[in-house]
DRENVO-698881 format. One record per residue (C-alpha): x, y, z; residue in three letters. Coordinates in Angstrom, 1 decimal. Example, Ala and Ser with C-alpha at 12.3 -4.5 7.8 and 13.67 -1.06 7.14 Angstrom:
// residues 2
12.3, -4.5, 7.8, ALA
13.7, -1.1, 7.1, SER
***
This chain:
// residues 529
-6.7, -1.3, 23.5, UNK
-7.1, 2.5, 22.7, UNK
-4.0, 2.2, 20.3, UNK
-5.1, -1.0, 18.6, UNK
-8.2, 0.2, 17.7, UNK
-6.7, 3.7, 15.6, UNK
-4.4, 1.2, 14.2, UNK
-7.0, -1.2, 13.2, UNK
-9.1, 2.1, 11.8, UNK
-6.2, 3.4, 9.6, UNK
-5.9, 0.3, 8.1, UNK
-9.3, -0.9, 7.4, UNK
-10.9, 1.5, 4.6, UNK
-7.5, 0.3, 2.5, UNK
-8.4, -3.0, 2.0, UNK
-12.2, -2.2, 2.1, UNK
-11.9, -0.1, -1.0, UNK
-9.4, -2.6, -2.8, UNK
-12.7, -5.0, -2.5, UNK
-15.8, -2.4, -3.3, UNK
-13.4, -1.5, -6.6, UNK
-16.7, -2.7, -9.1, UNK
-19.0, -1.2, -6.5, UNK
-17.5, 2.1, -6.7, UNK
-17.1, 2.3, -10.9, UNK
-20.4, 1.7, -10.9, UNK
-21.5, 4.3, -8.4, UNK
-19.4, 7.0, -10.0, UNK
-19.7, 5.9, -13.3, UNK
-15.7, 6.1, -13.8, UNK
-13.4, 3.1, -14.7, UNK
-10.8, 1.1, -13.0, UNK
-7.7, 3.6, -13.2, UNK
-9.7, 6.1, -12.0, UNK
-10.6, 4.2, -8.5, UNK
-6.8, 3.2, -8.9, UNK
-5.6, 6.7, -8.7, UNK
-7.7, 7.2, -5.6, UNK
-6.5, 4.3, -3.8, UNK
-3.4, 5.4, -4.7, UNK
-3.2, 8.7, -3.5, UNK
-4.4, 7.6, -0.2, UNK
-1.2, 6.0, 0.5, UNK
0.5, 8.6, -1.4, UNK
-0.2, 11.3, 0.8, UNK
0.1, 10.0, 4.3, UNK
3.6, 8.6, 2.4, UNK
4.2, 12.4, 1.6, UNK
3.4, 14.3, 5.3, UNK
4.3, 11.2, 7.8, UNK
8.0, 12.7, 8.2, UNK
6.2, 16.1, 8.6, UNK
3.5, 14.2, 10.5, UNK
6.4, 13.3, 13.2, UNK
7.7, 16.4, 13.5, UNK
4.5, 17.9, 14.5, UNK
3.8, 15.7, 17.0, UNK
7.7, 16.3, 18.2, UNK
7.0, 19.8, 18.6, UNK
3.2, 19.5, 20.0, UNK
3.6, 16.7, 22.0, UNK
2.2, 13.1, 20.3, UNK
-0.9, 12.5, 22.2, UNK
-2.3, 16.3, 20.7, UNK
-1.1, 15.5, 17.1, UNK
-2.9, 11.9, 17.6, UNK
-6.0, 13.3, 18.5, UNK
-5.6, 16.2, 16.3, UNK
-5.1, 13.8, 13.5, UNK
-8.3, 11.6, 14.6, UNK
-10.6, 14.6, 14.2, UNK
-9.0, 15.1, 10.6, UNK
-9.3, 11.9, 9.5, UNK
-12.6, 11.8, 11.0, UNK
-13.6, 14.6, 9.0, UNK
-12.1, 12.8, 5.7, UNK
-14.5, 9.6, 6.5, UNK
-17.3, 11.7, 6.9, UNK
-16.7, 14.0, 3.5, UNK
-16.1, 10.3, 2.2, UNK
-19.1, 8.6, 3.0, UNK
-21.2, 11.4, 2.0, UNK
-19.3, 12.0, -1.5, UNK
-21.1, 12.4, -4.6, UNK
-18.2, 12.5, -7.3, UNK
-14.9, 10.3, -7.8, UNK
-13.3, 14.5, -6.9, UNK
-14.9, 14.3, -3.5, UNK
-14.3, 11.3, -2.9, UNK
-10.3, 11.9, -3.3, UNK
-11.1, 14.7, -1.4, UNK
-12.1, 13.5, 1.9, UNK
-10.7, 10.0, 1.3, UNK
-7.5, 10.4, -0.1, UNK
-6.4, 13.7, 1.0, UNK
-7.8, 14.3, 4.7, UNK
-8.0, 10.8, 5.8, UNK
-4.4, 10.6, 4.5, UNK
-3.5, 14.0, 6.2, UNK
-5.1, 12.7, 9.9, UNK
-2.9, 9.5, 9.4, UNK
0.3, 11.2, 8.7, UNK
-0.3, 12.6, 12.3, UNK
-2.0, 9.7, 13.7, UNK
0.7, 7.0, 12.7, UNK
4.0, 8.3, 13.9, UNK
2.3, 9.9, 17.4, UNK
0.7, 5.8, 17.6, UNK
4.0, 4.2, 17.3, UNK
6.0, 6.7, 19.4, UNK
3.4, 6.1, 22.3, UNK
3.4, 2.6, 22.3, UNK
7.3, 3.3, 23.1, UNK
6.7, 5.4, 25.6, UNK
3.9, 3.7, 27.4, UNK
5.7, 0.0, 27.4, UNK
9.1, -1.2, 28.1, UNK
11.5, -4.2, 27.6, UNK
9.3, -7.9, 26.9, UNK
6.1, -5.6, 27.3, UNK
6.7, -3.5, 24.2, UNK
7.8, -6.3, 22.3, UNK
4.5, -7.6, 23.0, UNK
2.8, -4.5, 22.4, UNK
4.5, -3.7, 19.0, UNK
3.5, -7.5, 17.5, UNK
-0.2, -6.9, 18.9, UNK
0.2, -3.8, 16.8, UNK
1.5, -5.7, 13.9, UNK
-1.6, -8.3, 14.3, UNK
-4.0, -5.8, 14.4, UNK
-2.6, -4.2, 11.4, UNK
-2.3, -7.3, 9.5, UNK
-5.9, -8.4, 10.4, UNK
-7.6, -4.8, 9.8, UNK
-6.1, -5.1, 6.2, UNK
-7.3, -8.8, 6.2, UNK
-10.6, -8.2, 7.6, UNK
-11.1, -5.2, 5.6, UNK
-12.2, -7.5, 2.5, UNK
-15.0, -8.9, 4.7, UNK
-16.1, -6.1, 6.1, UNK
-16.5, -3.9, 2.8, UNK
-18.1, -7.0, 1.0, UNK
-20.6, -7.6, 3.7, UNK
-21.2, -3.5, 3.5, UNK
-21.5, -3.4, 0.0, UNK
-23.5, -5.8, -1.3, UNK
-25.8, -5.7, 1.8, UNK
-26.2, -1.7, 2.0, UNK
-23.3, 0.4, 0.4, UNK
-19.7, 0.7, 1.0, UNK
-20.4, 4.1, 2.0, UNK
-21.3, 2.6, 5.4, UNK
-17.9, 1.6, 6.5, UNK
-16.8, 5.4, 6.6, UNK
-19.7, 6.1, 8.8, UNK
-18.6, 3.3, 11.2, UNK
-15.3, 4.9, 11.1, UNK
-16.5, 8.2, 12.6, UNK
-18.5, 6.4, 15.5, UNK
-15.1, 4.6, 15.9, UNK
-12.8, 7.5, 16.2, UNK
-15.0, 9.5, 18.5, UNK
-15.2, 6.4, 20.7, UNK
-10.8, 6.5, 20.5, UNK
-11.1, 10.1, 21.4, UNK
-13.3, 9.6, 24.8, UNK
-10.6, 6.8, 26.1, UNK
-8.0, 8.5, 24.7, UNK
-7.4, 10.4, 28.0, UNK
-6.1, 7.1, 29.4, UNK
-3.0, 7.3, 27.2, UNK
-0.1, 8.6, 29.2, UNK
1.7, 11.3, 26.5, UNK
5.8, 10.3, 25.6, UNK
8.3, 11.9, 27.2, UNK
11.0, 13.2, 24.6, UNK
14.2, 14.7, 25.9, UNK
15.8, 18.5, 24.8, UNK
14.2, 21.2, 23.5, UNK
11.2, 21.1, 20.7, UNK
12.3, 21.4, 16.9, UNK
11.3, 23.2, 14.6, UNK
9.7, 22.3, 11.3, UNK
11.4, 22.1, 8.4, UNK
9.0, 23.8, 5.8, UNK
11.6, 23.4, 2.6, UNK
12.4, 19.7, 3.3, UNK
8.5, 19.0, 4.0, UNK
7.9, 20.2, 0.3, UNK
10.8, 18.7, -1.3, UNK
10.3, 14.7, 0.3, UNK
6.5, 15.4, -0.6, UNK
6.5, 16.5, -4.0, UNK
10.0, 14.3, -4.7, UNK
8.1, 11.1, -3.4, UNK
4.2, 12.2, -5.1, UNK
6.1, 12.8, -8.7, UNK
7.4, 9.0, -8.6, UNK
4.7, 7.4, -7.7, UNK
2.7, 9.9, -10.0, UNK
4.7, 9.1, -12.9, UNK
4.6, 5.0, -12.2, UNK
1.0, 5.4, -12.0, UNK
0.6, 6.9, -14.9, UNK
3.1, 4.9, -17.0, UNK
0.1, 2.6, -18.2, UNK
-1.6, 5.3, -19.9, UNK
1.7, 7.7, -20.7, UNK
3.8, 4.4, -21.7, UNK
6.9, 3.4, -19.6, UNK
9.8, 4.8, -22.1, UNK
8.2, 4.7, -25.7, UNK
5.1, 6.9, -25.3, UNK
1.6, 6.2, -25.8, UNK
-1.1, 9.1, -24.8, UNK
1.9, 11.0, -22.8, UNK
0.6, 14.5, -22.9, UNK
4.1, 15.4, -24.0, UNK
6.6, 13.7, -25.6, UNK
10.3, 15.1, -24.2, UNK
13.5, 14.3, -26.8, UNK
10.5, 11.2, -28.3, UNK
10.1, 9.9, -25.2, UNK
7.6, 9.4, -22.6, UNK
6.5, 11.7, -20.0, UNK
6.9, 8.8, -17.2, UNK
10.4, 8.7, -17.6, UNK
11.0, 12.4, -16.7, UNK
8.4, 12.4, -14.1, UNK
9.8, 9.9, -12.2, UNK
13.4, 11.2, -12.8, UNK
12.1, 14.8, -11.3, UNK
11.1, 13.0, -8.5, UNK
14.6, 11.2, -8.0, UNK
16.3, 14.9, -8.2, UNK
14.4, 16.2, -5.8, UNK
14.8, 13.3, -3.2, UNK
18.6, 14.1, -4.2, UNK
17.4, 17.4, -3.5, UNK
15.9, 16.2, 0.0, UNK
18.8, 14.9, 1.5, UNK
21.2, 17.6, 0.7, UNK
19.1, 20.1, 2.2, UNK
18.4, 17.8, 5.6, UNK
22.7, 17.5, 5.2, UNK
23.2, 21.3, 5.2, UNK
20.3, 22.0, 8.1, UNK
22.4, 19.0, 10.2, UNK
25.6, 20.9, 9.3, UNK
24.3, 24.8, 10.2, UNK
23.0, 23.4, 13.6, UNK
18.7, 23.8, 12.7, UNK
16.8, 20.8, 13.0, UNK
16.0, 18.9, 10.1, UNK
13.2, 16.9, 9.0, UNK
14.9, 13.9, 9.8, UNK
18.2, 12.8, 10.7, UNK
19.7, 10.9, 8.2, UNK
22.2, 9.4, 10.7, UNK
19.4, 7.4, 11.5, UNK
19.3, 5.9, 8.5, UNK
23.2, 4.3, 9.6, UNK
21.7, 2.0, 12.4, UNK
21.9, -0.5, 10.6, UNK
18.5, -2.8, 12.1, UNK
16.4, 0.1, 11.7, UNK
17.7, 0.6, 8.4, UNK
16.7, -3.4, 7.6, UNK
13.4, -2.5, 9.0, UNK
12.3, -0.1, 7.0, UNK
13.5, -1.8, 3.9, UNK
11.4, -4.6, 4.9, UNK
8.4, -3.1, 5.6, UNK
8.8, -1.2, 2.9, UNK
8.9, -4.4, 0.7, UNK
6.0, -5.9, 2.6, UNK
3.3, -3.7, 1.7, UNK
5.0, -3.1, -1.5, UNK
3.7, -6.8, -2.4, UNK
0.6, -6.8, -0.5, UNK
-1.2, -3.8, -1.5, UNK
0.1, -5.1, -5.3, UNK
-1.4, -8.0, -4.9, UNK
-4.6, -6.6, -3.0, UNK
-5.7, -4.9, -5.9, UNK
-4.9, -7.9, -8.3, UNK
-6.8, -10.4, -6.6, UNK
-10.1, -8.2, -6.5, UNK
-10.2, -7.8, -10.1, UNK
-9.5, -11.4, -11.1, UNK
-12.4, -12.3, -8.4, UNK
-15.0, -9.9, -9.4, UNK
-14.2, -8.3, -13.0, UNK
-13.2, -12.1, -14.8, UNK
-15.1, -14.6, -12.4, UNK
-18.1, -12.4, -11.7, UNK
-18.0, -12.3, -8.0, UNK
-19.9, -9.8, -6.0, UNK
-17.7, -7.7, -3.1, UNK
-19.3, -10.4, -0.4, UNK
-18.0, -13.3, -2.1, UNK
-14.9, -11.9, -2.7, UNK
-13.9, -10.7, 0.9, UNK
-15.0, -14.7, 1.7, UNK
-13.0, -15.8, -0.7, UNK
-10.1, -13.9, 0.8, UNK
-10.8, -15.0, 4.2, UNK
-8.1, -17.7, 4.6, UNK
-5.4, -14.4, 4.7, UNK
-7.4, -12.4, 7.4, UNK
-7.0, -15.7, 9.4, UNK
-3.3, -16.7, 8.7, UNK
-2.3, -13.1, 8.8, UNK
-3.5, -12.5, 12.4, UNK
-2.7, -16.0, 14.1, UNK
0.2, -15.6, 12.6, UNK
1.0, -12.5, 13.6, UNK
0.7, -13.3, 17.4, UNK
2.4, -16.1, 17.0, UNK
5.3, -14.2, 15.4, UNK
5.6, -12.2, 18.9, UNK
6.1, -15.5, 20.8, UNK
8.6, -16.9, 18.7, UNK
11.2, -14.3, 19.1, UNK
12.2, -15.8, 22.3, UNK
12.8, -19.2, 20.5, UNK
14.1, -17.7, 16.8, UNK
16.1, -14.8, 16.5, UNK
14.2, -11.8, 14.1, UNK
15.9, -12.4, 11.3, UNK
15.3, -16.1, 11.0, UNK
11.7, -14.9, 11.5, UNK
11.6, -12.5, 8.6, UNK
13.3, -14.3, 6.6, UNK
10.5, -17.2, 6.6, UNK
8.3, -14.3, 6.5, UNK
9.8, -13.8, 3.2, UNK
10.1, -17.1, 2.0, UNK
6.1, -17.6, 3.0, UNK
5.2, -14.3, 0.8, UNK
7.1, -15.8, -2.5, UNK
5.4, -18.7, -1.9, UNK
2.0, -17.6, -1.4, UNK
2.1, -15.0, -4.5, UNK
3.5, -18.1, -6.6, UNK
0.8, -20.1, -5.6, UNK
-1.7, -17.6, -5.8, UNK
0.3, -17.2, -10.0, UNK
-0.9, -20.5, -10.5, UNK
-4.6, -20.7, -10.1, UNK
-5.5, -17.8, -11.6, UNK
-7.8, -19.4, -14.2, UNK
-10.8, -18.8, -16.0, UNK
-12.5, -21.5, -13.1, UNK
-11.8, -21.1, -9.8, UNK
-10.3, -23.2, -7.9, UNK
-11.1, -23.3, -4.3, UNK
-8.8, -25.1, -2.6, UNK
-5.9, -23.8, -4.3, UNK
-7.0, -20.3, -3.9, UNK
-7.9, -20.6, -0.7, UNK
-4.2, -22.4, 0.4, UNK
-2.1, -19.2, -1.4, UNK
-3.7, -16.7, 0.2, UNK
-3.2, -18.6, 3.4, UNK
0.3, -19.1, 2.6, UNK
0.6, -15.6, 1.7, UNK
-1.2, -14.6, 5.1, UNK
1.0, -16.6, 7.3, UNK
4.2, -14.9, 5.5, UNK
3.0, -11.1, 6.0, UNK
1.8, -12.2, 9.5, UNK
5.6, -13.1, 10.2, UNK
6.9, -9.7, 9.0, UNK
4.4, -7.6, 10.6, UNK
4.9, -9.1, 14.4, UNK
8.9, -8.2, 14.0, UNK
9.5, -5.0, 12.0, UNK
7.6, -2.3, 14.4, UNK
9.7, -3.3, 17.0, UNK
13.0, -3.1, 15.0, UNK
12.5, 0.5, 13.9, UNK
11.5, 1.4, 17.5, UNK
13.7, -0.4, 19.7, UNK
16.9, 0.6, 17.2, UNK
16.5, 4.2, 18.6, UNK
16.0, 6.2, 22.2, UNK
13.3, 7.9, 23.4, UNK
14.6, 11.4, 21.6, UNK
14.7, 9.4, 18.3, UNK
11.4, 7.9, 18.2, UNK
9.0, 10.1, 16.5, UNK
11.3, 10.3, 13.7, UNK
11.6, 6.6, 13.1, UNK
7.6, 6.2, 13.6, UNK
7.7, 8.7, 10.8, UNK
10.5, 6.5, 8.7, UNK
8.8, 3.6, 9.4, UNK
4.8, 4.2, 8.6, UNK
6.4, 6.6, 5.5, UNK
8.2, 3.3, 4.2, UNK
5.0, 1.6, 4.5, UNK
2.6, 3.9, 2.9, UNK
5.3, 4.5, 0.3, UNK
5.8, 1.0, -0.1, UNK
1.5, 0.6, -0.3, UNK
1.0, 3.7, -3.2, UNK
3.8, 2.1, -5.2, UNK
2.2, -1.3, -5.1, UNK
-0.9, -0.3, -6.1, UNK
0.6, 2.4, -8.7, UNK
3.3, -0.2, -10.2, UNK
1.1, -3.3, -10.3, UNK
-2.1, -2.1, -11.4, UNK
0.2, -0.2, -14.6, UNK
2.0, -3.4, -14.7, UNK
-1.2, -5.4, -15.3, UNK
-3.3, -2.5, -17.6, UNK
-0.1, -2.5, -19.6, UNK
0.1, -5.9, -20.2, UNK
-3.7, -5.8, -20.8, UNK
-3.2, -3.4, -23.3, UNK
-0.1, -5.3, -25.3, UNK
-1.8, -9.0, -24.8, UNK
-5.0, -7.6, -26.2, UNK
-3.8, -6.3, -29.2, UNK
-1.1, -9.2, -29.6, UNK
-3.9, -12.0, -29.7, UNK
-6.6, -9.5, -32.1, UNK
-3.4, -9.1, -34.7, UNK
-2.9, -13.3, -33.9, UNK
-6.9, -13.9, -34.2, UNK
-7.2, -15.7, -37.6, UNK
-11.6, -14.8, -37.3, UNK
-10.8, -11.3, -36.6, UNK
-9.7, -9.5, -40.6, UNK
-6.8, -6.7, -40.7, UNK
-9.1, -4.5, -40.9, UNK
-11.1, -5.0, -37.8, UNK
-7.1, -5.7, -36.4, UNK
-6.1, -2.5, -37.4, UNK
-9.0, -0.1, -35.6, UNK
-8.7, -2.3, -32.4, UNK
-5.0, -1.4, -32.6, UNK
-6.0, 2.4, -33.0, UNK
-8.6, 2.6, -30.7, UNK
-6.9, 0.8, -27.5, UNK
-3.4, 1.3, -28.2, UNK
-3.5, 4.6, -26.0, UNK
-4.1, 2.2, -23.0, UNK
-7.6, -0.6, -22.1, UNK
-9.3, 0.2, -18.9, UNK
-10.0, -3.4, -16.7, UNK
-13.5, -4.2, -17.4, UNK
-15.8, -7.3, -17.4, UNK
-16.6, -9.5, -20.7, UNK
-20.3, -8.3, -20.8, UNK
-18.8, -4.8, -20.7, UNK
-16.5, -5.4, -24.2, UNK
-19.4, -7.3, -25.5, UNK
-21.4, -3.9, -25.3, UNK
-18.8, -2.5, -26.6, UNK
-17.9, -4.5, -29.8, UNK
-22.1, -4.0, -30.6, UNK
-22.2, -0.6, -30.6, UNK
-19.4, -0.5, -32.7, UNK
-21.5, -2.1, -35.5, UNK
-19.0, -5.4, -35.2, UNK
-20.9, -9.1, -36.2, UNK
-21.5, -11.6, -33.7, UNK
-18.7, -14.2, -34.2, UNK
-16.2, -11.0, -34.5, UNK
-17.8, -9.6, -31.1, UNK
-17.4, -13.0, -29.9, UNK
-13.8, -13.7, -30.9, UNK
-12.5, -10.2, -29.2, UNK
-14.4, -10.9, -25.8, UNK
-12.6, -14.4, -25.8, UNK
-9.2, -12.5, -26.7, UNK
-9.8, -10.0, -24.0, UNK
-10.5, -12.7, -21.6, UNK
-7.1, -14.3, -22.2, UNK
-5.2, -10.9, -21.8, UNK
-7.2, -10.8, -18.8, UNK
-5.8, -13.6, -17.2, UNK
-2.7, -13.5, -19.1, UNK
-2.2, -9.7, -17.4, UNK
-3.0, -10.7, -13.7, UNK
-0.5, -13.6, -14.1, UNK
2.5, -11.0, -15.1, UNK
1.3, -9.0, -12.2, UNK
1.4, -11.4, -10.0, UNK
4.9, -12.3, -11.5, UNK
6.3, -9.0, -10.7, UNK
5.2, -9.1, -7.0, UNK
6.8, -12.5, -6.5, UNK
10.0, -10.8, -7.8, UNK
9.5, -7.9, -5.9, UNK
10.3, -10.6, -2.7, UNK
13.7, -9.8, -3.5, UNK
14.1, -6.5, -2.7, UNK
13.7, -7.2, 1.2, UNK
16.1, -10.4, 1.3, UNK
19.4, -8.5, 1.1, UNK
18.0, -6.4, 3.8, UNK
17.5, -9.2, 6.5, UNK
21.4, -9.6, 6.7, UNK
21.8, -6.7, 9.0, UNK
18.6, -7.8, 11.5, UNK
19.2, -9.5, 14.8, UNK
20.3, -12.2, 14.6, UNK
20.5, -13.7, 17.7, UNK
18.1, -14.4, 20.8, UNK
20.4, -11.6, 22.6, UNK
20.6, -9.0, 19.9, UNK
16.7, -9.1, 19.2, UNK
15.6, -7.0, 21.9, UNK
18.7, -5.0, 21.9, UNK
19.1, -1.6, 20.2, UNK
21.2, -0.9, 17.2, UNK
24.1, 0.5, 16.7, UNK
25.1, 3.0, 13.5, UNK
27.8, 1.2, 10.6, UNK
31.3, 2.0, 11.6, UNK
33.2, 4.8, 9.9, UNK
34.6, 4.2, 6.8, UNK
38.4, 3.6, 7.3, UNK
***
């Protein structure tokens, strides 16, 4: 109970701020990629410390670095609801709240494993999943109610009553045992993983606005191209980096970060892959769905956590179903349909995005889409954990909430410049197309918005085409061109996270695969002969 409900908190602002995303534009007065880059840097940072996050709680003990990291967080949602710029916001939002989870997380999955044993923590791990999966889910319901009744700020308030209720019961937790001496932290593979992992999201989120490869507004310009390209490649060198420093402390006998052997069990390796790929899609497609629902349809952040309802149901039945049927369907077969469910769902979802909504439709893909991530979520935790012993477990908690978050900032970071990019290019495309609109009038749209369009609604271009001194049928024909790159953009998005599907299949061949082999540990690959 006491562990469910810090799960279901570290979940719930995410999805609650993917919802309030008009709600908090217009309270900061700041656009779109700006509340982007703060969602993103939520799941950026706990992606950056969790392997740290671990550690600590290794060399504390995991029941002091989860409370430790409750009163942080707690902190962060109290800085949060009380912020007055989009700076303080990040500040208590993104970076403490992110801080307290990247304690919180691995210490929660290391004592569920030390608390419950055999069917129990089988059990225990897909309640975990549920609750995930429906504090994500339920977080669209819960911020729209907030915000459009009082203020989104409320939910962060909620938070802290929340977490000081966790700490009082926390007491009832029995701490997990971990075998051998404590480690010791590994300060210069800490900085490497963080900044190697915060440059490539960085640079993805900024390739809408620096351009992918040719450059648009890129602060600099390197050999012609853009800055994206050798942000992200930093990043990849010092992840290169990363791994050859965790080599050489595994070689001189001091203790790593983390031990890469772990990475050759083969399940937990599948695991991480896959929930890597899971929130890779949902997150992507959590901040799509808001801005087709409330930026083109007009819908206010209560209708829009009702209209995502269906997945908060499907995602936690679902879920606890998924728990059950692992002693009728071996995991893989599970994930797999998982899988399957997810393509289907985003696909779905692809086809009724449309200037009208369409209920039914709308409401079966997200449905589908629930029922899919509900699948994954019940299996994965309990892959990572039971792949490893007791000594091993903080570790993997930290692999396996740091392929998660890292999977969440990149969804966010590469969707959302997926769609504003193809905002940006369908925009122009259909003005240069637009047979009412002159070269002339062509030619300053191309100028003005070819550094990169912020999302906005109609009325919002509308303004803006009047104060440029532009006639009424010309104002008119760009806000019905901007609608259609709109929906044109969303589509593409949604496009790409169907794809992205793919990345997790290949994975699933090395899960268990049998009723016997799903509750049994891995085992690392064979040497190379």
């Amino acid at each position: 109970m006491v562990l469910a409900l810090a799960q279901f908190v570290m979940v719930l602002d995410q999805s609650v701020m993917n919802v309030s995303i008009s709600a908090l534009v217009e309270d900061f007065d700041t656009d779109v990629t700006s509340i982007q880059a703060v969602i993103t840097l939520y799941s950026l940072v706990m992606a950056m410390f969790l392997l740290a996050g671990a550690k600590v709680g290794d060399i504390i003990g995991r029941r002091r670095a989860f409370v430790i990291g409750l009163v942080v967080y707690a902190v962060g949602s109290a800085v949060t609801a009380a912020a007055p710029t989009v700076g303080v916001l990040a500040l208590g939002w993104s970076l403490l709240e992110g801080l307290g989870a990247s304690l919180v997380l691995p210490a929660l999955a290391a004592l569920i494993a030390g608390n419950y044993e055999g069917g129990a923590r089988k059990v225990a791990y897909g309640v975990i999943g549920g609750v995930a999966g429906a504090g994500i889910a339920v977080g669209p319901i819960v911020g729209g109610w907030a915000t459009t009744t009082f203020t989104w700020r409320v939910v962060f308030v909620a938070e802290v009553v929340l977490v000081l209720i966790i700490l009082v019961l926390v007491g009832k937790i029995a701490d997990a045992v971990r075998t051998g001496p404590p480690p010791r932290l590994d300060v210069v593979g800490t900085f490497l993983s963080a900044v190697g992992l915060g440059a490539i999201v960085l640079g993805t989120l900024q390739a809408s606005t620096w351009g992918w490869v040719t450059p648009r507004a890129s602060p600099v310009e390197p050999f012609g191209f853009s800055l994206t390209v050798f942000v992200v490649a930093g990043g990849g060198l010092l992840m290169w980096a990363f791994v050859a420093w965790q080599r050489y402390r595994e070689a001189s006998g001091s203790d790593p970060l983390v031990h890469l052997d772990l990475l050759s069990v083969r399940p937990l390796r599948s695991g991480l892959v896959g929930l890597f790929t899971q929130n890779l899609i949902l997150m992507g497609t959590f901040f799509v769905v808001p801005l087709y629902l409330q930026l083109v349809l007009g819908l206010d952040a209560l209708q829009t956590g009702l209209r995502m309802l269906p997945i908060s149901i499907t995602m936690f039945l679902s879920a606890a179903l998924g728990s059950r049927l692992s002693s009728r369907f071996s995991i893989r077969t599970i994930v797999r349909a998982g899988l399957a469910s997810v393509s289907l769902g985003v696909l779905l979802l692809l086809g009724v995005v449309d200037p009208t909504l369409y209920g039914t439709g709308f409401a079966l893909s997200m449905a589908v889409l629930g029922v899919g991530m509900g699948l994954i979520a019940s299996q994965l935790g309990n892959v990572v954990q039971s792949s490893v012993d007791a000594s091993g477990r903080s570790e993997a908690g930290g692999l396996q909430f740091t392929s998660q978050q890292l999977g969440s900032s990149l969804g966010i970071a590469l969707i959302g410049a997926v769609v504003l990019t193809s905002l940006t290019s369908v925009f122009i495309s259909t003005v240069e197309q637009d047979e009412r609109i002159s070269a002339e009038v062509s030619q300053q749209v191309g100028v003005a918005v070819g550094g990169g369009i912020d999302f906005a609604s109609s009325d919002q271009i509308s303004a803006a085409a009047q104060d440029a001194g532009l006639e009424a049928d010309i104002s008119e024909a760009l806000v019905q061109n901007y609608e259609t790159a709109q929906l044109q953009s969303l589509r593409v998005g949604l496009l790409v996270a169907a794809l992205l599907v793919l990345i997790g299949v290949p994975s699933t061949a090395h899960l268990p695969h049998t009723l016997k082999s799903s509750t049994s540990t891995g085992t690392p690959d064979p040497p190379p002969q």
